[in-house]
N, C-alpha and C positions, 0 to 999 in steps of 0.2 A: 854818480854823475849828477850834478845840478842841472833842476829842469830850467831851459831858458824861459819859459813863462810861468813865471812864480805867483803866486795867489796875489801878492799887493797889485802886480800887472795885469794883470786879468780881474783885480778890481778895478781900478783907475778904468782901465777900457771899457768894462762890459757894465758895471752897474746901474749905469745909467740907463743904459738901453733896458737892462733885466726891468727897474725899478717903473717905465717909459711903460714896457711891455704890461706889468701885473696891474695898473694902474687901468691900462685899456681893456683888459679882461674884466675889471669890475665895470666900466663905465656903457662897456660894449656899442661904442662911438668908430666911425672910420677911423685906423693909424696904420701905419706901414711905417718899418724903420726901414724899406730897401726901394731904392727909387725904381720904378717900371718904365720909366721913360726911355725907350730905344737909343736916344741921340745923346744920353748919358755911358754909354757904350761902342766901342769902336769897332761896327760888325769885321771890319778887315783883320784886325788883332785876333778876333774870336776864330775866322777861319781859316789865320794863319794858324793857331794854338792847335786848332781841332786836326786839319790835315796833319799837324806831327804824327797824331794820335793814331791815323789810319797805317794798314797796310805792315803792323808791328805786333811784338808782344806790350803786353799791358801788364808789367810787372809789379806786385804786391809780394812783399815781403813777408809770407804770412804761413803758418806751418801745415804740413801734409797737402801740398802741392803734387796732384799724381798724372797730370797730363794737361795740356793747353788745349782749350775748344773755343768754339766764336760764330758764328756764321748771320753776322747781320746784315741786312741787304736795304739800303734807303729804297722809302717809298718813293723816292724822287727818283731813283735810277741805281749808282752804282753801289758796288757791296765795301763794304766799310776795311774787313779786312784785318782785322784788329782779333786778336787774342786773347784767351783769359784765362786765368789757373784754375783749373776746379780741382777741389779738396777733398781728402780722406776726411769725411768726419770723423769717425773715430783718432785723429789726429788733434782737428784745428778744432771741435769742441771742448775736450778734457783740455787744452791751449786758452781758449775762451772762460773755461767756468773757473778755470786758477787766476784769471785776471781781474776777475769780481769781487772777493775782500781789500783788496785797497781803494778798488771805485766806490765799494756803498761806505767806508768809515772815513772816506771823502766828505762825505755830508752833502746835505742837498743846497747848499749854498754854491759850493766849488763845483760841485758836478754842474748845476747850471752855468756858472761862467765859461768853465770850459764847453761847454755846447755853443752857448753864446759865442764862442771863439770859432770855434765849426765854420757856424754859422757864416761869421764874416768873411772867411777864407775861402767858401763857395762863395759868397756876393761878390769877391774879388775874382773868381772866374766865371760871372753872370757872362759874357760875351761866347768864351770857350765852349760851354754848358748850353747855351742856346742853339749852337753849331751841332750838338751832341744832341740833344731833344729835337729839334729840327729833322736829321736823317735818321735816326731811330723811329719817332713815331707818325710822321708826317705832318707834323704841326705847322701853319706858315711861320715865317722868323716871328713876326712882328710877334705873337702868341706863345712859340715855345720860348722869348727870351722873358719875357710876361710873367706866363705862365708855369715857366719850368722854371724859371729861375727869385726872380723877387717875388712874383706871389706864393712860391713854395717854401722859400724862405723865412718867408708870414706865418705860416700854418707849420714852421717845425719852432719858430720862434715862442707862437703863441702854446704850443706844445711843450715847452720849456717853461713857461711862468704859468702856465696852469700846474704841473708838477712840483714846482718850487711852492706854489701857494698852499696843494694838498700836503707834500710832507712837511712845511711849517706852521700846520692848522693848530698843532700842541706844541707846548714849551718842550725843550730836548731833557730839559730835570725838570720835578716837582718835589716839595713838601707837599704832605699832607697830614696835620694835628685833629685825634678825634679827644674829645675831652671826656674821663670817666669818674667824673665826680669826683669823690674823696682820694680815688690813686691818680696816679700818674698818668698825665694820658699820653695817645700810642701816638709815636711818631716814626713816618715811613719816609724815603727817599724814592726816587723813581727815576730812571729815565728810557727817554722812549726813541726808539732808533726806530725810525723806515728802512725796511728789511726785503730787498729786490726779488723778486719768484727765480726769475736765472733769464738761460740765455732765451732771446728775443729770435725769433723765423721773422722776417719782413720776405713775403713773396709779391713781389714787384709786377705791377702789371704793365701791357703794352704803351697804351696809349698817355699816359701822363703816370710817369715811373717816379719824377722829385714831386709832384704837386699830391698825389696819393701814398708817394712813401716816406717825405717826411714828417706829419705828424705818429705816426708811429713809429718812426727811429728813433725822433726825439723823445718821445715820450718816453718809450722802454730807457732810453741811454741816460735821459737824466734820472728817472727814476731809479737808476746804481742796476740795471740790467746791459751784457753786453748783450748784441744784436748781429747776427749771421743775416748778410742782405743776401735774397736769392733772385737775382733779375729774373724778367721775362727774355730767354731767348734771345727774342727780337729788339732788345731794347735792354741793352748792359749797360753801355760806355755813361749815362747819365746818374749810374746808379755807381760802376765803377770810381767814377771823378769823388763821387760824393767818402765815398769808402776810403779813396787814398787821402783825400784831404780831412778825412777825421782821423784816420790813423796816425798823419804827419802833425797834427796838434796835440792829440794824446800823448804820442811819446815827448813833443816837448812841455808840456805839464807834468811831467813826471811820472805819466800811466801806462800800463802796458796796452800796446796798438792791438793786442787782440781780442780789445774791450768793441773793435769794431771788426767784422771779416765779410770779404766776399765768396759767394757760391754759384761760381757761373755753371752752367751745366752742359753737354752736348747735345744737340740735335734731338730730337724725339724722346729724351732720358725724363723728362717729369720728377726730376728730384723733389719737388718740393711735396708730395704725397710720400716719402720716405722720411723726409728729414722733416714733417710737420708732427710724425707720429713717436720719434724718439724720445725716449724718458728725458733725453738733456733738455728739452724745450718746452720752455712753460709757458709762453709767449709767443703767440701767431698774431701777425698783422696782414690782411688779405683784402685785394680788388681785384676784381673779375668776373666771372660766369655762379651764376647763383646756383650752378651745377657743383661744381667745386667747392663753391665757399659752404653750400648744405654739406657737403663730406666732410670738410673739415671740423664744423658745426657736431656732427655726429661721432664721429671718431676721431679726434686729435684732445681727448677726453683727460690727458696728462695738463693741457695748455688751458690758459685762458686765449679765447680764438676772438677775433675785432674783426669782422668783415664788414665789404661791402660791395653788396652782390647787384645783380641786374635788376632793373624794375621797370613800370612802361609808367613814363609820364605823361602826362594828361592837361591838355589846358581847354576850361568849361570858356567858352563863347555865351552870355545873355545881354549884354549892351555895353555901347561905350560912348563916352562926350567925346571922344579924338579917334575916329575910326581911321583917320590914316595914320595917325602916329600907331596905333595898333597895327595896322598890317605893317609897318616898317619895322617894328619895334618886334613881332613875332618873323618876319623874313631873315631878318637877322640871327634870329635862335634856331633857324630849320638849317640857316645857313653855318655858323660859323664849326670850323673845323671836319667838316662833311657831316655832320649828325655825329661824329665818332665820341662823345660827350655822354657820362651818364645820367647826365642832368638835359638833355636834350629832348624837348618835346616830341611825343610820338603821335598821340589821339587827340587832333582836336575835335571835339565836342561841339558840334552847334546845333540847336532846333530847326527843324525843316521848313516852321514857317520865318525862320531868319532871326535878326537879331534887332534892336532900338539903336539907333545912333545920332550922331550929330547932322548928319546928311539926309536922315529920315529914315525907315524902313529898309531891311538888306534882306534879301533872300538867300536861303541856303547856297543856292547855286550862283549868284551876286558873290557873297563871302568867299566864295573858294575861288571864283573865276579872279577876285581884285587879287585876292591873297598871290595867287600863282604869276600874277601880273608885278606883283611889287618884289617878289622871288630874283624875276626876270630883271626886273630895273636897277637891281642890287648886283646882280651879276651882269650885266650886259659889256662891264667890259672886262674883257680876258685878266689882263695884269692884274687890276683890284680884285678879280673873282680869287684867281691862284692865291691871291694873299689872305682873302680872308676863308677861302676850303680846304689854302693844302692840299692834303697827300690821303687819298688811302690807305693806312698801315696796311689791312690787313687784304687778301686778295679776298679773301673768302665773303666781303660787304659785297665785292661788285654781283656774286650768285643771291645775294639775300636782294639788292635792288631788282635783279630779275625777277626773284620770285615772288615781293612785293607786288611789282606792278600786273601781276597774272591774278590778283585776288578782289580788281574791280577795278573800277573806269578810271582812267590815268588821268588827273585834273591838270597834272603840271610833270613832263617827260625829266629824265634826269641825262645829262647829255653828257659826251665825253669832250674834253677839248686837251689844245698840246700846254704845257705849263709853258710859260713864254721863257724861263731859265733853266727847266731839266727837262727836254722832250721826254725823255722814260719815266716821267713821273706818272702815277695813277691818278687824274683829276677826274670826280664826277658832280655835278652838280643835285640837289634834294629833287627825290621823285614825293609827289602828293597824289595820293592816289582816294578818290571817293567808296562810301560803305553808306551803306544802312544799315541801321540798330533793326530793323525790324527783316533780314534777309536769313534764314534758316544758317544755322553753322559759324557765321559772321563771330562768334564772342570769340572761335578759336584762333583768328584772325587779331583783332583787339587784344585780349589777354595774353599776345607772346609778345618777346622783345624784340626789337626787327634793329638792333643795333648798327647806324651808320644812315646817311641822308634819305631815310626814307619816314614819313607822317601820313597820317590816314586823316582825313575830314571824313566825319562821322555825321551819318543826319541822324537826331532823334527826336521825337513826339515833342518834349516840351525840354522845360528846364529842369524842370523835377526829373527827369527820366536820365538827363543827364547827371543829375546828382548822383543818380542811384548807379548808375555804370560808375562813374567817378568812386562811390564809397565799394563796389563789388573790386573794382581794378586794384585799389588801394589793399583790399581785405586780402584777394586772391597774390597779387604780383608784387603788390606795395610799391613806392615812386621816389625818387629822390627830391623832386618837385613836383608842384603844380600852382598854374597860371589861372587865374581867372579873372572874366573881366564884366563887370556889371555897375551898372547907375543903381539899381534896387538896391535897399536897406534889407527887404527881408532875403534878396539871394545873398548878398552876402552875408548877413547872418548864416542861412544854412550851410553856405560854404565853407563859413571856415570851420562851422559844429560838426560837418563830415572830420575835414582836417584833423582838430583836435582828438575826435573820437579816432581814425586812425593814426593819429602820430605823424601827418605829413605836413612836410613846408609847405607854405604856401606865400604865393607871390600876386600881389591884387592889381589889375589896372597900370602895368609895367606898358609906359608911349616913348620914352625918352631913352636914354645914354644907360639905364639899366636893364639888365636882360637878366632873366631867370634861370640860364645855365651856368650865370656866374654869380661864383660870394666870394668874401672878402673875410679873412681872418680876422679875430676880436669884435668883429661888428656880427658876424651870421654865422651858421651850424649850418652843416655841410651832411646832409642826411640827420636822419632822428634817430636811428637804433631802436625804434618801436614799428614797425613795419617790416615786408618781407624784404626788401630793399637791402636789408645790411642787418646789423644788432650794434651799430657803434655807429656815434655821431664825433664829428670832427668841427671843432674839440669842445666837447662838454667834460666836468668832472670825473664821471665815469670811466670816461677814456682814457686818465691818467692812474686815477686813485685805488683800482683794480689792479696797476702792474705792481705792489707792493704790500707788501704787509706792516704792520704794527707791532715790534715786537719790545715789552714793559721786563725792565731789572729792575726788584723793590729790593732795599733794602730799609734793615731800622736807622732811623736818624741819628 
């Protein structure tokens, strides 16, 4: 059968973009090839698309199919309803690893066009997909169609032209002439294939399943590895979509669909601790609990494993020329999406005797009091709050806010209100609760992750003392960020010599339209992979050029 998208078509379409893309990886400037602008989207279409979806099977045509499981339930209220095959691996693997010789002698030219091709045929259900991320993970629309959709599209994209870049770092043949004086000299031929490890595990996490799992689908898939997606339980259908619309493009390129498969699992079954440890799996992609991803870490010793695990971020407080833009600009990061962000501030840091700003002198208890006040003026009214905190995914945040606010003086309460469009949705607003550095037992408090709208204001002695929590939290927990904010020449020097010495981003003096729970593909690295935080940054080098080998055929000339 003739593939309908034949390589000349899939150049005409996609090189452009590919060529767009590898140009912004070296520049590392703002680009986006997928517009994020809501009103480029017709939300009515999306949840006409998505309601088919509910309340059915979710059929993939894909081998060793042994029983249908499902049980998602939106944080907004109703259960979804929706079905999913779960597989014998011993089936749809040895299905998988026979698919793999004609995708890697694809070359890494075509393999990336056809991702490229993916690609755009999720962009072209950005609406459906936001409906799908929306009541899976509790995200408000405006964010999961954002979030789930065109900025995730960024980050499988930029995952694609970093992989093109590493396997055409060497020419695909060489000569090579050594001269031996009086005889003949030697002459050798060579060529060098990029040679895939095998199949790819992506274990999908709850809260942002396309924005955390496409840089590692893409990467594994163009680097000539197929990729078995394991959703989170709680949050298939975003990962589902993504699965049927790479299979439905691979078979029209002429590949076999089981270059991509899904692995939904049952209720309480934890497959991805079985199927992480199989000889077939060379390739683990992982978000989630630094609990899990340390197991994997340790025993999944067949694979190369890319996590990225829980961390407690931290933003140091010593001065600022725009103290309101700073409280607005931090209410906004404690706020968006309930804390449920792994890039979400936890411990703010500030000196007891306060901080320098543009207003004059602020006292510890000043800072927290404006802070918790500008929390309040962001949220005061119900509609805009629900839009920008969403949903609780998971229930088990609202026992972590309780027991947050039991561990010192409540500065700012976290309240429940109705969502004004799904009464049974879980809305809670950020609890901020005060500490001292100097109170007996307090570090065990600080050094755990308290994942979901809850941050601590910390008082401590000086700025130095914050440092020094700041470079311990980093060494102990490690961060996916951290904020700081200072008029000094010499804090910030130290701050960012902590930084570099642990391996953490760091975000300086953020008053405006940038927040530091959010990056942006091609322009910024999404964790460092040198702290306890994760071992893979998204997307550096590493993160591609790892999923393949080098392998050299000499012959004489």
């Amino acid at each position: 059968m003739t593939p309908s998208l034949t390589r000349s078509l899939l150049t005409e379409r996609h090189r452009p973009t590919l060529e767009r893309a590898t140009s912004a990886l070296r520049e590392r400037g703002h680009w986006s090839a997928y517009s994020d602008n809501p009103r480029d989207y017709s939300r009515e279409e999306g949840a006409a698309a998505f309601d088919s979806l509910t309340g059915r099977r979710f059929a993939l045509d894909q081998p060793g199919t042994d029983d249908w499981v499902g049980a998602e339930v939106s944080p907004y209220g109703p259960a979804l309803g929706i079905s999913y095959p779960r597989p014998d691996p011993d089936v749809l693997l040895p299905a998988m690893r026979a698919a793999l010789p004609a995708w890697r002698d694809a070359g890494p030219e075509l393999r990336a066009l056809v991702c490229v091709e993916i690609l755009s045929r999720i962009a072209a259900r950005t609406a459906e997909l936001a409906h799908a991320v929306m009541h899976t993970t509790g995200q408000g629309y405006a964010m999961a169609l954002q979030a789930g959709g065109p900025n995730a599209l960024d980050r499988g994209l930029e995952a694609v032209a970093s992989a093109l870049v590493e396997q055409t770092r060497h020419p695909a043949t060489t000569e090579w002439t050594r001269p031996r004086g009086r005889h003949e000299p030697l002459r050798v031929t060579s060529t060098l294939t990029p040679v895939p490890r095998g199949v790819a595990l992506l274990v999908g996490c709850r809260t942002f399943p396309t924005w955390n799992g496409y840089p590692g689908l893409f990467a594994s898939l163009a680097t000539g590895n197929p990729v078995l997606v394991k959703p989170h339980p709680r949050a298939v259908l975003p990962l589902a979509l993504t699965v049927s619309t790479a299979r439905e493009a691979l078979a029209e390129a002429g590949f076999d669909p089981q270059l991509v498969a899904l692995a939904a699992e049952g209720d309480g079954e934890h497959s991805a601790r079985a199927l992480a440890v199989r000889e077939d799996v060379r390739i683990v992609d992982f978000t989630g609990s630094a609990a899990f991803g340390d197991w994997l870490e340790e025993n999944a010793g067949q694979a190369r494993v890319y996590t990225e695990k829980s961390g407690v971020n931290t933003v140091l407080l010593d001065s600022t020329d725009d103290y309101r833009g700073l409280l607005a600009n931090l209410a906004f990061s404690l706020s968006l999406y309930s804390g449920q962000m792994c890039t979400t501030p936890q411990n703010l840091v500030i000196p007891r005797d306060g901080i320098g700003t543009d207003e004059g002198p602020k006292g510890f208890d000043e800072v927290v009091a404006d802070l918790a006040a500008a929390v309040d003026k962001l949220l005061g009214d119900d509609r805009r709050a629900a839009g920008l905190l969403g949903a609780v995914a998971d229930p088990g945040v609202l026992s972590r806010i309780a027991a947050a606010g039991e561990t010192g003086e409540v500065a700012l309460a976290s309240r429940e209100f109705t969502h004004p469009d799904f009464p049974g949705g879980r809305v809670r607003t950020p609890l901020l609760v005060r500490l001292d550095a100097r109170r007996p037992g307090v570090e065990r408090t600080l050094l755990a992750e308290w994942f979901g709208p809850v941050s601590f204001a910390v008082a401590v002695d000086s700025t130095a003392e914050a440092l020094a929590l700041l470079r311990r939290t980093l060494r102990e927990r490690g961060a996916l960020t951290v904020l700081g904010h200072t008029t000094s020449h010499e804090v910030e020097r130290d701050l960012v010599g902590v930084c570099l010495d642990e391996r953490a981003q760091l975000s300086l003096n953020l008053t405006g339209g940038v927040y530091v729970n959010q990056t942006a593909a091609f322009a910024d690295y999404h964790g460092s992979g040198g702290n306890p935080a994760g071992n893979a940054a998204l997307v550096d080098g590493a993160f591609v050029a790892t999923r393949f080998h080098w392998a050299q055929v000499r012959r004489p000339a």
